[in-house]
C-alpha positions in Angstrom: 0.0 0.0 0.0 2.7 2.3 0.6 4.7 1.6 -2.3 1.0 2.2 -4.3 0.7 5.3 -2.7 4.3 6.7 -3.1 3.7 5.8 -6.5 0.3 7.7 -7.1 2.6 10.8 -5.3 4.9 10.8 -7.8 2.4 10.4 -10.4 0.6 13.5 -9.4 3.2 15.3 -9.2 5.0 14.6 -12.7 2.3 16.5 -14.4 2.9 19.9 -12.6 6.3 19.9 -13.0 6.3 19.0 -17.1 3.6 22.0 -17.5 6.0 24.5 -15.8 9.0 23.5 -17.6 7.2 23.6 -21.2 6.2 27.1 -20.0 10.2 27.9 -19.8 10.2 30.2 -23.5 7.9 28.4 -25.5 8.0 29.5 -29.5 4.4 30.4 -29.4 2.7 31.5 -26.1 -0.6 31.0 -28.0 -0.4 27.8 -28.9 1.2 26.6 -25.3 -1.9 28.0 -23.6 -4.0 26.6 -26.0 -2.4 23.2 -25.7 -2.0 23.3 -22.1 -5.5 24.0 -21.3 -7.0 20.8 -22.2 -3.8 19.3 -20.2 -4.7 21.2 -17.0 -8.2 20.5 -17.1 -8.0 16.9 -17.3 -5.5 17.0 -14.8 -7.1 18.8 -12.4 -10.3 17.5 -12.5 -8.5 13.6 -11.7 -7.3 15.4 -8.3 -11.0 17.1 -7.7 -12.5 13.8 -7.9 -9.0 11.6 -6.4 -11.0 11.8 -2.5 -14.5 10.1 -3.5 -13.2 8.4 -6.5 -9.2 6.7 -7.0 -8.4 5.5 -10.1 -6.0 2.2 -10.5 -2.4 3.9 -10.6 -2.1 2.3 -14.1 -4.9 4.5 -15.0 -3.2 7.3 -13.3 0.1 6.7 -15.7 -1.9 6.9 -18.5 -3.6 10.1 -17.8 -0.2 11.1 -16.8 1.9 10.2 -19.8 -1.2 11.8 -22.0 -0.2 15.2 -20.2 3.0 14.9 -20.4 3.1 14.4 -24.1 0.6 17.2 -24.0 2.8 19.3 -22.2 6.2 18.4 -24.8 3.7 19.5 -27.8 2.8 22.8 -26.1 6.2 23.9 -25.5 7.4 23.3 -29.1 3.9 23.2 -31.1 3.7 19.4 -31.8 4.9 19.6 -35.7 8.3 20.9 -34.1 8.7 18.6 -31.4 12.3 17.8 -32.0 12.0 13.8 -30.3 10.4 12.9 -33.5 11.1 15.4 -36.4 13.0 14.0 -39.1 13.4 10.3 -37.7 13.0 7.1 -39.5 12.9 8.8 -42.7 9.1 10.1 -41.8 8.8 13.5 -43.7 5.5 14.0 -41.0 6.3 14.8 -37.5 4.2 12.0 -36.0 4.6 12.9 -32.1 1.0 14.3 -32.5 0.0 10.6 -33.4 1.7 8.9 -30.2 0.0 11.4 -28.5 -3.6 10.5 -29.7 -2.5 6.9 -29.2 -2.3 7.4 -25.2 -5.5 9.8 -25.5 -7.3 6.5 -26.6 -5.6 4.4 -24.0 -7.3 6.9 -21.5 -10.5 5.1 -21.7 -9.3 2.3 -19.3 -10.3 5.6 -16.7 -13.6 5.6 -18.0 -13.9 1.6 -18.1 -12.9 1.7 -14.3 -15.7 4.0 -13.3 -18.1 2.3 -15.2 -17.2 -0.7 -13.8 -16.8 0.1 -9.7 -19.8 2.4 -10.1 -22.4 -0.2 -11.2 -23.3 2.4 -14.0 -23.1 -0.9 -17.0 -23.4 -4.5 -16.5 -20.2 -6.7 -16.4 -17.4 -6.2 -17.4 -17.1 -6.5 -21.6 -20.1 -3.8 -20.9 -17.9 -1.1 -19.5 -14.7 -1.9 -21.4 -17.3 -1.0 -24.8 -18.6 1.8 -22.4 -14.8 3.3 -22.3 -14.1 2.3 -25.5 -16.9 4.7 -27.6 -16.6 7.3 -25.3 -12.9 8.1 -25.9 -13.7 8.0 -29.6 -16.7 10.6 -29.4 -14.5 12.7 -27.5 -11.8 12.3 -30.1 -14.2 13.4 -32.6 -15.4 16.5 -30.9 -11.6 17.4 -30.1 -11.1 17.6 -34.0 -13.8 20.1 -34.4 -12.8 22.1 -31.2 -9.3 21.9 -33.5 -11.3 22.5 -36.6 -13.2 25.7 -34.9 -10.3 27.3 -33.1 -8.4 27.3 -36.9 -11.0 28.7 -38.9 -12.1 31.6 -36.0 -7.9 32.0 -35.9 -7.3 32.0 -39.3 -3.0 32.5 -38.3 -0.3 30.6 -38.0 -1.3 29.8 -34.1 -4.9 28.4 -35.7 -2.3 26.6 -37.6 -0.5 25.4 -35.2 -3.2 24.2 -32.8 -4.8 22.2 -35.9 -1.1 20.8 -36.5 -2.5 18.9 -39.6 0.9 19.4 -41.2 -0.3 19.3 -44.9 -2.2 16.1 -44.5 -5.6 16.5 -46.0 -6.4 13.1 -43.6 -5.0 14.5 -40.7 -8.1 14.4 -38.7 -9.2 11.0 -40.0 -5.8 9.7 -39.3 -6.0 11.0 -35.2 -9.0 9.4 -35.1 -7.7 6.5 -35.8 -5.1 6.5 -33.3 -7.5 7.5 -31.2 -9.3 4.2 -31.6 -6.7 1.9 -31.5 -5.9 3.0 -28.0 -9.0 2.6 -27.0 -8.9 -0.6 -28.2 -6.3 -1.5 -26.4 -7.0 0.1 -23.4 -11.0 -1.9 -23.7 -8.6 -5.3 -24.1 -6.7 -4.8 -21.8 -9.4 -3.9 -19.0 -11.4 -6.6 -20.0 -8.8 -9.2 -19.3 -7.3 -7.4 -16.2 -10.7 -7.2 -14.5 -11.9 -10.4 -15.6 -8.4 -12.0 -14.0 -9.0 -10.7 -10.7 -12.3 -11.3 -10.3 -11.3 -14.9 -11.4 -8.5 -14.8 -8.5 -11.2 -13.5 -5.8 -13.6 -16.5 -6.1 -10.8 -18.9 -6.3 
């Protein structure tokens, strides 16, 4: 239990200390805020609800990672982040594509609160529950992107949308998107259904 809550500590406090170092000179301050919004929100909301509802700490990693990567994208605009521009022969900068990736495995979170709450009924139920949330809210992230561009109409509209000359960019998130989900609704399916297995041994 202590390890488990030493690790939830350092978990919690990762994400503060990534946002303040991608606010060290950031290329755009624009885009950072922009970015770092959705990161701060999410973040904050986890330790709102952390005293009537704890998430598993790998759920808490996730969440993490996501605003982390979030962070990293702020700070250099995501089709700059220097990790991934110009490796493996890729042309794209596809950091913005790992990053949806873990955005999709964020619906184990939702799966788990399905789940302990009672809200669907067994466990394939909630890990589908988790599964086409994440998706919807992938979808309405491209039009927030979409909307912000178009009212913008600059190079921080630009920026923000990050769709790098790819006239599939959005279908392409998506995607990514979904796959994590996937593998996040696999992966809760067979974790839950494992320890429930163990508990009626």
């Amino acid at each position: 239990m202590m390890t488990q809550n030493r690790t939830t500590l350092l978990l919690a406090l990762s994400v503060p200390v990534a946002v303040v170092v991608s606010a060290i000179n950031p290329p755009s301050g624009s885009v950072w805020f922009l970015e770092i919004f959705w990161c701060l929100g999410y973040w904050g909301f986890l330790a709102a609800v952390f005293p009537r509802f704890r998430f598993s700490n790998t759920a808490y990693a996730i969440a993490a990672s996501w605003c982390i990567l979030q962070s990293i994208g702020a700070h250099y605009t995501f089709e700059a982040v220097p990790l991934t521009q110009g490796r493996f022969g890729f042309e794209r900068n596809h950091f913005d594509r790992i990053a949806h990736f873990v955005v999709g495995l964020n619906a184990l979170l939702i799966s788990e609160f399905l789940f302990r709450k009672k809200i669907t009924n067994g466990i394939f139920a909630a890990a589908a529950g988790g599964f086409f949330v994440i998706v919807a809210v992938a979808g309405l992230w491209e039009l927030v992107e979409w909307l912000y561009a178009a009212y913008d109409g600059g190079e921080a509209g630009a920026a923000f949308l990050g769709s790098q000359g790819d006239i599939w960019d959005a279908q392409k998130d998506i995607l990514c998107d979904t796959l994590g989900g996937l593998v996040a609704g696999t992966f809760f399916f067979f974790k839950t259904r494992g320890e429930i297995a163990r508990t009626n041994v």
